[in-house]
C-alpha positions in Angstrom: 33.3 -37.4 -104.7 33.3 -39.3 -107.9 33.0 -42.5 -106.7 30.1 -41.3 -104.7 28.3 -40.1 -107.5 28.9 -43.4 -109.3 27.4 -45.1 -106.5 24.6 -43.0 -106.8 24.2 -43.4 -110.8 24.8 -47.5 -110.5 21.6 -47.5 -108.7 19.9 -46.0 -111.3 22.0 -48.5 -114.0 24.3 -51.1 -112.6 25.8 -50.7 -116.0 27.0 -47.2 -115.7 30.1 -48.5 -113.2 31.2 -50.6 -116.3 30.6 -48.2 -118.5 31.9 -44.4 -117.1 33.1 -43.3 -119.9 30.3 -43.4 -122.2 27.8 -40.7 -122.9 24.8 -41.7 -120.7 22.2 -39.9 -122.6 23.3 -41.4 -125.8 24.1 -44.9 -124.4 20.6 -44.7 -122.9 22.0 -45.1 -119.5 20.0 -42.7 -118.7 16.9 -40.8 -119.2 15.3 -37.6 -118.0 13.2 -39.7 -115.3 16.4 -41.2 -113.6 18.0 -37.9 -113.3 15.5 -35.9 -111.7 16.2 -39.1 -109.0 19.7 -38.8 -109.4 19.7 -34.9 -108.9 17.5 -35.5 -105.3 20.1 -38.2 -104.5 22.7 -35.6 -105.5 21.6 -33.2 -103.2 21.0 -35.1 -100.6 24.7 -36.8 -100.1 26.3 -33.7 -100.7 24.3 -31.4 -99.2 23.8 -29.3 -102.1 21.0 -27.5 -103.8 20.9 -28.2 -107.8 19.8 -25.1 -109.4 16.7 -26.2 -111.9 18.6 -24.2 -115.1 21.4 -26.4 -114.4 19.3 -30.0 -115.1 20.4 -29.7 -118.7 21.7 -32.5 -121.0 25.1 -31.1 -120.8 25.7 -31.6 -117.7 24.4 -35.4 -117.4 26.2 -36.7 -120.2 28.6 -38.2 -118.9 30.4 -39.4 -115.0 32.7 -36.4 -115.6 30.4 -33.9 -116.4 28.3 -34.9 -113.5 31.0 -34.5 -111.1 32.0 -31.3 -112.9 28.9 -30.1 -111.9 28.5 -30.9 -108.4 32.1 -29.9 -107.6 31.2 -26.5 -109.3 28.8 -26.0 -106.4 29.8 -27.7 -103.7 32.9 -24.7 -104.2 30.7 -21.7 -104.8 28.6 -22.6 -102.0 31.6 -22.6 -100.0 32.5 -19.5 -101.3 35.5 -21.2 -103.0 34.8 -19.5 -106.4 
């Protein structure tokens, strides 16, 4: 899963491979453009649906908290939670 969804975010900014562990609001790695993409790109490889009150800051700050996310989901949609 995570290096999935660095694939994903290395195609938004090669830089964010080198980079994982920064904060990629901060490092402005990121912006709130790119992750409305990223979020669609999100859904799409895993076959998830990204809850709009969950596109918060908090959660796209950095790899971990990105795959955090997803991983929460991806479990309560299989009624793993």
């Amino acid at each position: 899963m995570r290096e999935t969804i660095l694939e994903i975010l290395s195609e938004s900014n090669a830089k964010i491979r080198i980079n994982a562990d920064k904060n990629l609001l901060e490092e402005r790695l990121i912006d709130s453009f790119e992750i409305v993409n990223i979020v669609m790109k999100l859904e799409d490889a895993f076959h998830i649906e990204i809850n709009p009150e969950l596109i918060v800051s908090a959660n796209f700050q950095t790899v971990d908290s990105i795959v955090k996310l997803v991983q929460d989901i991806v479990e309560k949609e299989n009624g793993e939670i």
